[in-house]
LUMTIMI-38420 format. One record per residue (C-alpha): x negated, y, z negated; residue number from 1; residue in one letter. Coordinates in steps of 0.25 Angstrom, whole numbers. Last residue first. Layout:
N
+-------+-------+-------+-----+------+
|    px |    py |    pz |  nr | rest |
+-------+-------+-------+-----+------+
|     X |     Y |     Z | NUM |    a |
...
+-------+-------+-------+-----+------+
***
This chain:
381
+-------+-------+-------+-----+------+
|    px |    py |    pz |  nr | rest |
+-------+-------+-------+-----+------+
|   305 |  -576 |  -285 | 381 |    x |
|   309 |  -576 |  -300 | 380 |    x |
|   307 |  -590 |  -304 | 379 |    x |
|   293 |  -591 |  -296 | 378 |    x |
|   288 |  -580 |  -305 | 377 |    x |
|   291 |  -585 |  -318 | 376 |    x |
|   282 |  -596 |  -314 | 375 |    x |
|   271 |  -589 |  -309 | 374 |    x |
|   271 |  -579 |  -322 | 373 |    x |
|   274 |  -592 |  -333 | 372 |    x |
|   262 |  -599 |  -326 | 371 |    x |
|   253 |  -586 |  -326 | 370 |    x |
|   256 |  -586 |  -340 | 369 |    x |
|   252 |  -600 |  -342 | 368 |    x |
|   240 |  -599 |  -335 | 367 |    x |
|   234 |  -587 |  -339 | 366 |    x |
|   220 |  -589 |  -348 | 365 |    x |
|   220 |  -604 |  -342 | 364 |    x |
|   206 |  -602 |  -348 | 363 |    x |
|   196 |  -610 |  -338 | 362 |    x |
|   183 |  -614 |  -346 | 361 |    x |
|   185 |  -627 |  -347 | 360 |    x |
|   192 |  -629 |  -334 | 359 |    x |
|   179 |  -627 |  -324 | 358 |    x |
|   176 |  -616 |  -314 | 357 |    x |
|   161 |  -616 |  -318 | 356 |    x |
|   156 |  -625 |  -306 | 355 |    x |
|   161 |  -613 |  -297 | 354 |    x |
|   173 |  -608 |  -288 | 353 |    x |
|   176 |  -598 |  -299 | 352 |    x |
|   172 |  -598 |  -314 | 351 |    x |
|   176 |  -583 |  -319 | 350 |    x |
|   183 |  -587 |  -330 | 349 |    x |
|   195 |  -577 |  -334 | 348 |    x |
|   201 |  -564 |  -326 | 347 |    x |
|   212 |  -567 |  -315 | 346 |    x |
|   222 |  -578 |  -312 | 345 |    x |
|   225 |  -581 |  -297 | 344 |    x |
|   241 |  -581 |  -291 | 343 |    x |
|   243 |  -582 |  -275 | 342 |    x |
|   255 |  -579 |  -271 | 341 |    x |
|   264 |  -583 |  -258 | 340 |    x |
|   273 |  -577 |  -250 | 339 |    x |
|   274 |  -586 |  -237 | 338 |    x |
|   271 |  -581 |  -224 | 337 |    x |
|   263 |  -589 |  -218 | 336 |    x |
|   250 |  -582 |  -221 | 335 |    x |
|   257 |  -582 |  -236 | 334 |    x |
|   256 |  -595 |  -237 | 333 |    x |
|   240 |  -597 |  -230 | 332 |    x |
|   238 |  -588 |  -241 | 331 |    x |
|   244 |  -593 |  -252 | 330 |    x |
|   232 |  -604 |  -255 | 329 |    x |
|   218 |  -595 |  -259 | 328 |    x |
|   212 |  -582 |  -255 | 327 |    x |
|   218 |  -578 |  -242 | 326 |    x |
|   222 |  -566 |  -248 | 325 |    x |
|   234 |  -557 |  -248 | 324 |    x |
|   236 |  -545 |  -259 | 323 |    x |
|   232 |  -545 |  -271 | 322 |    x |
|   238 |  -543 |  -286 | 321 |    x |
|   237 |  -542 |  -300 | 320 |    x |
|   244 |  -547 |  -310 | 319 |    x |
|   238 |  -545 |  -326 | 318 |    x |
|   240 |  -547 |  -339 | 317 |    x |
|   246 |  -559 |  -337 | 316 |    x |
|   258 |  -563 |  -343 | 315 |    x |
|   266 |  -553 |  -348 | 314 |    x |
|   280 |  -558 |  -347 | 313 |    x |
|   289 |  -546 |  -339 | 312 |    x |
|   274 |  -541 |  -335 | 311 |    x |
|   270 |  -555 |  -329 | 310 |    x |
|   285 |  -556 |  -323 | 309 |    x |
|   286 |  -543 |  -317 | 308 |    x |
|   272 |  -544 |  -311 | 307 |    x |
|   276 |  -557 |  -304 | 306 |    x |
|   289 |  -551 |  -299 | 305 |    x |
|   279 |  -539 |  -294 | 304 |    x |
|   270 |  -551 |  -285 | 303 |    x |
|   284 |  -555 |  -279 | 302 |    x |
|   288 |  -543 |  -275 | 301 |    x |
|   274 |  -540 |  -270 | 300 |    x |
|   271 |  -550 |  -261 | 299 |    x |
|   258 |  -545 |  -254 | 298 |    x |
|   253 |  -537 |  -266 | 297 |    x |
|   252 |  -549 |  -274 | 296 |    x |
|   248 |  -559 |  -262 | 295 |    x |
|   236 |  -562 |  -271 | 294 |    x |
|   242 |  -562 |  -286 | 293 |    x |
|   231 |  -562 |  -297 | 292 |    x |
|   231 |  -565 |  -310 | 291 |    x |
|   229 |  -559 |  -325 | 290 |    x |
|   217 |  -555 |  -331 | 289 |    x |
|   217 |  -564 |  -342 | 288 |    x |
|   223 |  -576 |  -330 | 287 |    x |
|   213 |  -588 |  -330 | 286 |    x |
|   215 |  -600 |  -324 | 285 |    x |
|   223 |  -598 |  -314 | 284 |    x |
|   214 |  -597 |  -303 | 283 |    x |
|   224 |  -603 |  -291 | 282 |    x |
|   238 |  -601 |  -287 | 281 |    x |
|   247 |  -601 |  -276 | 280 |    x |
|   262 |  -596 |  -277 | 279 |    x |
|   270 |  -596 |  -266 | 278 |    x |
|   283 |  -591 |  -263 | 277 |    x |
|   298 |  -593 |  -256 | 276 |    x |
|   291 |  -604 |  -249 | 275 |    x |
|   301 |  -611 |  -240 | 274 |    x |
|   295 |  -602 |  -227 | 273 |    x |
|   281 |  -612 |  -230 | 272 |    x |
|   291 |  -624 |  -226 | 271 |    x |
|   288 |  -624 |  -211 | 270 |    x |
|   275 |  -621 |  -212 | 269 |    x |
|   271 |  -633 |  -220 | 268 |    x |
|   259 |  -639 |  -213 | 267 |    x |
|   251 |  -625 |  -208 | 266 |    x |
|   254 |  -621 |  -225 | 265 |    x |
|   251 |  -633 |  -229 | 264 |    x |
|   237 |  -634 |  -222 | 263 |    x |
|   235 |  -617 |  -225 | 262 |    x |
|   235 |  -621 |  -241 | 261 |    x |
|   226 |  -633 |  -240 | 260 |    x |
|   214 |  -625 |  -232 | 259 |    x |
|   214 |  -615 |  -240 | 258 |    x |
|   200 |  -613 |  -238 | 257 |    x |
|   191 |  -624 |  -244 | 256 |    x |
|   194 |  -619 |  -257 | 255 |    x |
|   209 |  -621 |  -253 | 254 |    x |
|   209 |  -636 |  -247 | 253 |    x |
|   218 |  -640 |  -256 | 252 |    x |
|   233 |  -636 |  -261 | 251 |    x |
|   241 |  -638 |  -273 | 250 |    x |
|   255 |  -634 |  -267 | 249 |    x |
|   268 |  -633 |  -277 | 248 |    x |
|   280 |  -632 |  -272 | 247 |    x |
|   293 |  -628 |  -277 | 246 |    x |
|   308 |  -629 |  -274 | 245 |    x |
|   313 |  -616 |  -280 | 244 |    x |
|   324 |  -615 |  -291 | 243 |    x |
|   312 |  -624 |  -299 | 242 |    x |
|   314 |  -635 |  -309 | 241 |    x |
|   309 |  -630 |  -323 | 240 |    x |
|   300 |  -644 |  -328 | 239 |    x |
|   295 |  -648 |  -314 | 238 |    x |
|   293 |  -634 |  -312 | 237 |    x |
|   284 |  -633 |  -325 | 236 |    x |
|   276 |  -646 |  -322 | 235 |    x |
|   275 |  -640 |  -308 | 234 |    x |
|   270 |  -627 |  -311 | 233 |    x |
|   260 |  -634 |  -320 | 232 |    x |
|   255 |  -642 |  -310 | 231 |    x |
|   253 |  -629 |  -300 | 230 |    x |
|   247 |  -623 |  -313 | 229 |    x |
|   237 |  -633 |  -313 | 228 |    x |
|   232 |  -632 |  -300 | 227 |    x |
|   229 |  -617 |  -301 | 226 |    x |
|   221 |  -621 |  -314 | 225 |    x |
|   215 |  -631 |  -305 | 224 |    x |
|   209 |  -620 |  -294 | 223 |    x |
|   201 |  -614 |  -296 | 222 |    x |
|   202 |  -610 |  -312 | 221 |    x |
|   198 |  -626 |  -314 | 220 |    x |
|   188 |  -627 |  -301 | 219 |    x |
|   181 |  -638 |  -306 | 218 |    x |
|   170 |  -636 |  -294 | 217 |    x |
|   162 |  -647 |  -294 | 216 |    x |
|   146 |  -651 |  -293 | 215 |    x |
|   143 |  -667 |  -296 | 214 |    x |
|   140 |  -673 |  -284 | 213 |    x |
|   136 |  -663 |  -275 | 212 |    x |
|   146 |  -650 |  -274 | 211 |    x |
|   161 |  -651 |  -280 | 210 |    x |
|   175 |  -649 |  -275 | 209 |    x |
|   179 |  -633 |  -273 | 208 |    x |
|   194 |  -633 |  -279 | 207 |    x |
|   205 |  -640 |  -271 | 206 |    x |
|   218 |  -638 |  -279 | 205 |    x |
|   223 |  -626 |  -273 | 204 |    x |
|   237 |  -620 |  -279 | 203 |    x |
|   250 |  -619 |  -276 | 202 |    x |
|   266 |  -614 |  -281 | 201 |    x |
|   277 |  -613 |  -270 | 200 |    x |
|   289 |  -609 |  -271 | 199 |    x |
|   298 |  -616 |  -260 | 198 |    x |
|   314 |  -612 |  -255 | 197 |    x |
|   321 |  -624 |  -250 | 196 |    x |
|   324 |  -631 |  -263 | 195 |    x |
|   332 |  -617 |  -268 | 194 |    x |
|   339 |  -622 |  -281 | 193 |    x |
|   332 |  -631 |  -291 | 192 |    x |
|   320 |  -630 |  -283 | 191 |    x |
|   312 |  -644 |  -279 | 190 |    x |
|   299 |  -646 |  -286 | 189 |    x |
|   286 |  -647 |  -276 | 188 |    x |
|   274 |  -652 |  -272 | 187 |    x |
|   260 |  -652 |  -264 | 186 |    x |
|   247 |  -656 |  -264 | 185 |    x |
|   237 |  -652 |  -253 | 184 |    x |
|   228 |  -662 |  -250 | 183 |    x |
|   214 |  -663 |  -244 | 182 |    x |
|   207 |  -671 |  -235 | 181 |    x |
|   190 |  -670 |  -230 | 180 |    x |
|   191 |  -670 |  -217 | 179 |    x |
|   178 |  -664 |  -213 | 178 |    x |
|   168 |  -666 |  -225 | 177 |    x |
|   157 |  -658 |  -222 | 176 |    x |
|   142 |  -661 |  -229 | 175 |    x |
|   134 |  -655 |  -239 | 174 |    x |
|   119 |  -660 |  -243 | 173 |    x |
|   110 |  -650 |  -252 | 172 |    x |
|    97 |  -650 |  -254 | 171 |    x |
|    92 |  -636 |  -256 | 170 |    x |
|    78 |  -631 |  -258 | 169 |    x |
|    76 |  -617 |  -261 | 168 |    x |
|    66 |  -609 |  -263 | 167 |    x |
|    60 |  -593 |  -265 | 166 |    x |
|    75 |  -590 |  -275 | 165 |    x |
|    72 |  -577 |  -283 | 164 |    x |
|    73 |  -583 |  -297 | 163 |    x |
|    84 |  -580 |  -306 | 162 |    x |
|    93 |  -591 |  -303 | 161 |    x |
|   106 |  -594 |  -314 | 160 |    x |
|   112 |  -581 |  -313 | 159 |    x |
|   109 |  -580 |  -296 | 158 |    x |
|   118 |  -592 |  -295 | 157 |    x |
|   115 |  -597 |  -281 | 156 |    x |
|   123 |  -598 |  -269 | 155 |    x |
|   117 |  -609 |  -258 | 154 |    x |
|   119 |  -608 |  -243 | 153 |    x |
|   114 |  -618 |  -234 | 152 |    x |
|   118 |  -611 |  -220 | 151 |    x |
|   124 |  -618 |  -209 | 150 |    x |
|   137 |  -618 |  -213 | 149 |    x |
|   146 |  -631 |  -217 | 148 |    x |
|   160 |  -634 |  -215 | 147 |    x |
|   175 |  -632 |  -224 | 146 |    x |
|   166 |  -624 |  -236 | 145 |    x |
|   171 |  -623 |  -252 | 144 |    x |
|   169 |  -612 |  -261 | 143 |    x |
|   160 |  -611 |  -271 | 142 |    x |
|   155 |  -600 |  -281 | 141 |    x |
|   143 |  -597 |  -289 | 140 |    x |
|   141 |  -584 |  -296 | 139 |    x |
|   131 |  -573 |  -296 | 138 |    x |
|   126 |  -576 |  -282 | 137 |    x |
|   113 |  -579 |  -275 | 136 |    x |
|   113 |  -582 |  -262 | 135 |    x |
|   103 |  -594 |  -256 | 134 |    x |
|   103 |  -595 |  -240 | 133 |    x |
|    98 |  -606 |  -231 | 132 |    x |
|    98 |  -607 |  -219 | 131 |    x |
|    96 |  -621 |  -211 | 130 |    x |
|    83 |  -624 |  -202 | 129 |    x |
|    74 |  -628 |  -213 | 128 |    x |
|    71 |  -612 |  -215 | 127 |    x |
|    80 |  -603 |  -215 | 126 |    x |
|    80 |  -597 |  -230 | 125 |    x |
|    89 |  -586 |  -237 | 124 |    x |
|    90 |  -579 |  -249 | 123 |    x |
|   101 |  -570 |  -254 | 122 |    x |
|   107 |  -563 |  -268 | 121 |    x |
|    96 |  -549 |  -266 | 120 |    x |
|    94 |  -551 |  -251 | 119 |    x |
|    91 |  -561 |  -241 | 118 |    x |
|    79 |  -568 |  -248 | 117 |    x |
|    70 |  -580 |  -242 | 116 |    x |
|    70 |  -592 |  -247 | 115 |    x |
|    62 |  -604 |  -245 | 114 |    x |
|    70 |  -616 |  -244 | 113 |    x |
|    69 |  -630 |  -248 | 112 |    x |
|    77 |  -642 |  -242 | 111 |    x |
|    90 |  -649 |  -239 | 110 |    x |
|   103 |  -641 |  -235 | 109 |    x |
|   116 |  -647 |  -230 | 108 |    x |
|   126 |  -637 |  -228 | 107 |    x |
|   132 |  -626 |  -237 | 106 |    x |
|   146 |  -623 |  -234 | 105 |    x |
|   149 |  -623 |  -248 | 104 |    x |
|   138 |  -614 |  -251 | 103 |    x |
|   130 |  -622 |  -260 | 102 |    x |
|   129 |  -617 |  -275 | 101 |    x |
|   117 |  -614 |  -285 | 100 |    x |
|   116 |  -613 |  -300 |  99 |    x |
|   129 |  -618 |  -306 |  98 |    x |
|   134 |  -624 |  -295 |  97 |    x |
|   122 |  -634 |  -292 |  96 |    x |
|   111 |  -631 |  -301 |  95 |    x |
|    98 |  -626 |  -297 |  94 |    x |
|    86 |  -634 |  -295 |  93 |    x |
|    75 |  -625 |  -297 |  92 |    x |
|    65 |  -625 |  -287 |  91 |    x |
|    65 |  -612 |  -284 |  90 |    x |
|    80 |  -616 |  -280 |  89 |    x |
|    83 |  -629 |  -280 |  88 |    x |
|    96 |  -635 |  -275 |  87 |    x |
|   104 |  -646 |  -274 |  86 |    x |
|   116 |  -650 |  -268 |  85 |    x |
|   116 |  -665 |  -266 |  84 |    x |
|   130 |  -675 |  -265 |  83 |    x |
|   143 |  -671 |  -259 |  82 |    x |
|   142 |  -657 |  -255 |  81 |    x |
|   155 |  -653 |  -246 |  80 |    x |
|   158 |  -645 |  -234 |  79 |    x |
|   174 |  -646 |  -232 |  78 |    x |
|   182 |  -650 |  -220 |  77 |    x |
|   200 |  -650 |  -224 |  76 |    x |
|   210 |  -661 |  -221 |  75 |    x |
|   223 |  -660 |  -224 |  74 |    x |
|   234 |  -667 |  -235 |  73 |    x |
|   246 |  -662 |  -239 |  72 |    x |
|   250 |  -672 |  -251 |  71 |    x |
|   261 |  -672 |  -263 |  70 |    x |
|   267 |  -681 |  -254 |  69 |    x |
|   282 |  -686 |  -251 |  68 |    x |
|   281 |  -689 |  -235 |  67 |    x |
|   287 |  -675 |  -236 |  66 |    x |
|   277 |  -666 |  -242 |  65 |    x |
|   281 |  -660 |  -255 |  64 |    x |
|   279 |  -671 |  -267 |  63 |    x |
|   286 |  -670 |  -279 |  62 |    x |
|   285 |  -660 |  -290 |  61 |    x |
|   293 |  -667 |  -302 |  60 |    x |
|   279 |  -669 |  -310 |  59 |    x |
|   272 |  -679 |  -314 |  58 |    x |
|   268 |  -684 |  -300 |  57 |    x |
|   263 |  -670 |  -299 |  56 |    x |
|   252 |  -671 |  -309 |  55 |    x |
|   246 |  -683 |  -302 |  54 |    x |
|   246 |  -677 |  -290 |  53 |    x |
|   237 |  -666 |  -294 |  52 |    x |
|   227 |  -675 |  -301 |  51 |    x |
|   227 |  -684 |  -288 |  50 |    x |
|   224 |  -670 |  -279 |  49 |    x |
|   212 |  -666 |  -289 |  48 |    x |
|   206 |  -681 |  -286 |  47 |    x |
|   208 |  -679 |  -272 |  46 |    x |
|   202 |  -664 |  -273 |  45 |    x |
|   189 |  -670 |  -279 |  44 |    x |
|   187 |  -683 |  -272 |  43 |    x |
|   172 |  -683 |  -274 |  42 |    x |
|   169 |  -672 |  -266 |  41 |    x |
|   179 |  -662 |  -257 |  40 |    x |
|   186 |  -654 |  -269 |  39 |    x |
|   194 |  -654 |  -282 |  38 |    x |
|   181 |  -648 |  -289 |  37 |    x |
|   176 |  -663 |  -294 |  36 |    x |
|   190 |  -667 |  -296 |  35 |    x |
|   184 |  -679 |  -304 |  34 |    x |
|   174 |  -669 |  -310 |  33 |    x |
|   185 |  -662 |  -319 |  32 |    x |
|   191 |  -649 |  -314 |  31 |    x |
|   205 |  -654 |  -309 |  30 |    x |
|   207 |  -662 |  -320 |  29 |    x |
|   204 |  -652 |  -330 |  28 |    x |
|   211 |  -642 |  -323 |  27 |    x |
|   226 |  -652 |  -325 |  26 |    x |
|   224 |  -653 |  -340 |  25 |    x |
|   220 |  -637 |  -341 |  24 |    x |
|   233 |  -635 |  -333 |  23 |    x |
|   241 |  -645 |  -342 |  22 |    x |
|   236 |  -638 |  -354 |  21 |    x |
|   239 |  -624 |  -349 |  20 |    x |
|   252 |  -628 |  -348 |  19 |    x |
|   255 |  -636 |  -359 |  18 |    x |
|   249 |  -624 |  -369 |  17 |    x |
|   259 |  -614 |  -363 |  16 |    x |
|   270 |  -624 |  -365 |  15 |    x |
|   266 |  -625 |  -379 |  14 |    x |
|   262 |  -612 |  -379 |  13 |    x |
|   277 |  -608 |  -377 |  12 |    x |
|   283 |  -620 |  -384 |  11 |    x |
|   275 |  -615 |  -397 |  10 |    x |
|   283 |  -601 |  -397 |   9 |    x |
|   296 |  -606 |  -390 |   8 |    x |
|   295 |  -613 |  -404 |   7 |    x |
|   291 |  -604 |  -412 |   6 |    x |
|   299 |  -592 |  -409 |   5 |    x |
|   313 |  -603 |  -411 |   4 |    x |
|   305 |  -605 |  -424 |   3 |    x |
|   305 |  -591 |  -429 |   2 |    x |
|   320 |  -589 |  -423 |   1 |    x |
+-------+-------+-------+-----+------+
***
């Protein structure tokens, strides 16, 4: 009896150990400079998308698409930064995502600037024939920009700049990239008994690219860990056949504004009545304060099964729910009338849409109990 309690013992952390190994295997790929913040410069998301394909052609996942393709490419305009964005403040030069960060819609800007102050976190300057504004903020955060404004706005870390701002001289060179193409990736593993009912796992793999030549966004918690457990998910059904054909989207375009969910979604309208339910997933890199389930309090049936299960196993220490947002791939899903959750881990790093968002420091504090709980999950639908 002993041994028989030692070796489900050492195959439960060693499976435990393989998953979170693989993940972290995977996240360092899609963190490192050759991805360079899987986005619009230097080949970023095409790099991130090889990686990704790689991983299923070891697996029993097989294409989705007709013609035989992982791919479902579209096209999508983004504002980009390619070479300088420099900026002085004082005349200090301040350092680029740490210190100071463009607006991602900021357009071409050279010169200096006197300032003038707005209010306590604002100051302005018209001069030169462009605006230019300065905010200060305690944290620094990205986001991606489909065209350019008209203002040159600049977010500065008000931890790292004491001084009341007088000047600022900005040389910064952005330019649109109007068809820049995308893919979204797409598989699945045929069910065991019902081929014509679909559950459907995703997650994004875009993240927010890089700024200049050397600036990137890792984006390990946003969104690689999500990434990994799509790869995982497949491992594991490759290994335990599914009763449920099963699908798995890694979609693009979704910093930019879920662009690559509502492209399959207007593509494939006639299969989204197949979905029994969706599970999208980002932010799983943590998980000491539990997760959280948008569309909670819309599907409740199904967000009470999920409860049952954690407090059956105790898993989390927490599930907590919302109701519906537009806040990252489901949602065009559930505008059409497919039940869909989308499942976030809570507490842990802070590190969001910033150059701090690396793997290092992501603890995977859940990953593997959150695995056990999706999983479980889908087999009791």
């Amino acid at each position: 009896m002993r041994f028989v309690f030692l070796l489900l013992f050492f195959i439960h952390f060693a499976v435990k150990a393989q998953d979170t190994v693989y993940a972290r295997t995977i996240i360092k790929q899609l963190t490192s400079k050759k991805c360079f913040g899987r986005g619009y410069l230097k080949n970023g998301l095409d790099e991130a998308k090889k990686i990704i394909l790689k991983e299923l052609k070891q697996t029993k996942a097989i294409p989705y698409f007709e013609n035989n393709s992982y791919l479902q490419p579209f096209t999508q305009s983004v504002n980009v930064f390619k070479t300088k964005c420099n900026v002085t403040l004082n005349n200090k030069i301040l350092k680029l995502g740490v210190d100071f960060i463009p607006s991602p819609d900021c357009p071409t800007v050279i010169g200096k600037f006197n300032l003038t102050q707005k209010d306590s976190l604002t100051y302005f300057s018209n001069s030169n024939n462009i605006s230019v504004v300065l905010n200060l903020r305690k944290k620094l955060t990205y986001s991606v920009s489909n065209k350019q404004g008209l203002v040159a706005e600049i977010d500065l870390n008000k931890e790292h700049f004491k001084e009341i701002p007088n000047n600022i001289e900005l040389n910064i060179h952005s330019s649109v990239l109007p068809n820049f193409l995308s893919n979204n990736i797409v598989c699945k593993i045929k069910g065991t008994s019902f081929t014509d009912s679909l559950i459907v796992f995703s997650a994004h793999y875009d993240h927010l690219g890089g700024i200049g030549k050397s600036v990137y966004f890792p984006g390990a918690n946003d969104n690689a860990s999500g990434v990994s457990f799509l790869l995982n998910l497949i491992k594991y059904y490759s290994l335990n056949p599914p009763e449920y054909t099963t699908v798995f989207i890694f979609f693009a375009g979704e910093e930019a504004g879920l662009l690559g969910s509502k492209h399959f979604v207007e593509h494939q309208k006639q299969h989204l009545s197949k979905i029994k339910f969706l599970i999208n997933l980002d932010l799983l890199g943590t998980g000491n304060e539990g997760i959280m389930v948008v569309n909670g309090s819309v599907f409740e049936k199904e967000f009470n099964l999920l409860t049952q299960i954690n407090s059956s196993n105790n898993y989390l220490n927490a599930i907590k729910k919302r109701g519906k947002a537009a806040n990252s791939d489901h949602y065009w899903f559930t505008e059409a009338g497919v039940p869909a959750f989308f499942v976030y881990t809570l507490g842990g790093v802070q590190a969001y849409h910033d150059v701090f968002d690396i793997e290092k420091t992501l603890p995977l504090t859940e990953y593997v109990d959150v695995f056990k709980l999706i999983t479980s999950f889908v087999s009791l639908l």
